[in-house]
C-alpha positions in Angstrom: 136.4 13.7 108.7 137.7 12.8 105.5 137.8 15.0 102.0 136.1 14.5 99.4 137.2 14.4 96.2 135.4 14.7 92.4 136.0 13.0 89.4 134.6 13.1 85.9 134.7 9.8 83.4 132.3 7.5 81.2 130.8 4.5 82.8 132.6 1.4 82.1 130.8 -1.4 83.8 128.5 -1.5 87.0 127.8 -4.1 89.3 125.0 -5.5 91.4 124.4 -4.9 94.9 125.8 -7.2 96.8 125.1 -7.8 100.2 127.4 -9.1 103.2 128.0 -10.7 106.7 125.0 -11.4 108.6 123.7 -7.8 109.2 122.6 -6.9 105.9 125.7 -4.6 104.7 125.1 -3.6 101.1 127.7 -2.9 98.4 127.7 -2.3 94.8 130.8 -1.9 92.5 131.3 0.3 89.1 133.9 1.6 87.4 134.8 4.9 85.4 137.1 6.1 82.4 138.3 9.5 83.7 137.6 11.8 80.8 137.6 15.1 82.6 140.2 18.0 82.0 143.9 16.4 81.9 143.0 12.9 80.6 144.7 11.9 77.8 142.6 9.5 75.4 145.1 7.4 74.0 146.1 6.8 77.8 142.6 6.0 79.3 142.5 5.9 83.2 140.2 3.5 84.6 138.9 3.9 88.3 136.7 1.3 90.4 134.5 3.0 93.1 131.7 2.1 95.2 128.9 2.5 96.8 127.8 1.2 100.2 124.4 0.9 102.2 121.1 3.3 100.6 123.5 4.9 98.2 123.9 1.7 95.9 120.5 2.8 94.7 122.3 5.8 92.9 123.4 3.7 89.8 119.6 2.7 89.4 119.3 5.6 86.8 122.4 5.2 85.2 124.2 2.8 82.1 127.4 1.9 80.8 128.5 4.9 78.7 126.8 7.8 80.4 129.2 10.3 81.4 129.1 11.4 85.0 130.8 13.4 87.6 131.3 11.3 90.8 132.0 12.9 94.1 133.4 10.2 96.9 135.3 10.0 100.1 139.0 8.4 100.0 139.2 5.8 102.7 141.4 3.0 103.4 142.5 0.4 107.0 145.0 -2.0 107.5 144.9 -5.7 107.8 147.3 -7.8 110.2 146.8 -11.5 109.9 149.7 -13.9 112.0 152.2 -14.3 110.1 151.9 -12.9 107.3 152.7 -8.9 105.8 150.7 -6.4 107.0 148.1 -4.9 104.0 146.6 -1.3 103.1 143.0 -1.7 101.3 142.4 1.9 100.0 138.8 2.8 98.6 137.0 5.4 96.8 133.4 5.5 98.7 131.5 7.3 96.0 128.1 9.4 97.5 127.0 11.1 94.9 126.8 10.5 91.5 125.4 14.0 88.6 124.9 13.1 84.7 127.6 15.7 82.4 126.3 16.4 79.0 123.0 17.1 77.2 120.7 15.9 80.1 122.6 17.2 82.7 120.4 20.2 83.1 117.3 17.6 83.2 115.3 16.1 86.2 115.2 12.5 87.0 112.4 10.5 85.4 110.8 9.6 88.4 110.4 13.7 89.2 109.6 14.5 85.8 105.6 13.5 86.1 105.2 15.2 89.1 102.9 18.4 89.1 102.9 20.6 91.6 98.9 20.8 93.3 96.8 23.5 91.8 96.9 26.6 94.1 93.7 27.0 95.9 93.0 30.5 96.7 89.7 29.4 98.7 91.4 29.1 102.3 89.8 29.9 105.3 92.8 32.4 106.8 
């Protein structure tokens, strides 16, 4: 099982989902200025990370220049072709992704109309 790791930063760009191959595989791209404790601003650090299958869906309620704190899995495989080098592709597989800031305490607009149902103390039991 892999670690997972957390990072903190202001959203920098965010891609479409893209799918792949013939069985449907989803992917979507974005990328992060790390602006949590230790980052120097006149040094920004940029970091691309994605996300894969259902969880491209979780940069639906997001924009370029919120700041969030992004938890992912570090995950990488070789690649042999004939004749040629062997290559490591590293990734950041992100899984979830909370707001930082002012609104971080709030719910998501979709679960902000809901009401709990009246209580109805007129049960049979």
């Amino acid at each position: 099982m892999s670690k997972s790791f957390e990072a903190q930063g202001i959203i920098h760009s965010i891609d479409q989902t893209r799918e792949y191959g013939q069985n449907g595989f989803t992917k979507r791209e974005f990328v992060i200025k790390l602006s949590g404790e230790g980052e120097n601003p006149d040094y920004p650090n940029y970091v691309a990370l994605e996300l894969i299958k259902d969880k491209c869906a979780l940069m639906d309620n997001y924009q370029v220049g919120d700041e969030v704190q992004v938890t992912f899995n570090l995950s990488g495989r070789l690649w042999n072709a004939p004749g040629k080098p062997e290559k490591c592709f590293t990734s950041l597989q992100a899984w979830k992704v909370d707001r930082v800031g002012n609104d971080a305490g709030q719910a998501p607009t979709f679960a902000q109309d809901f009401a709990p149902p009246a209580y109805d103390d007129d049960v049979p039991f």
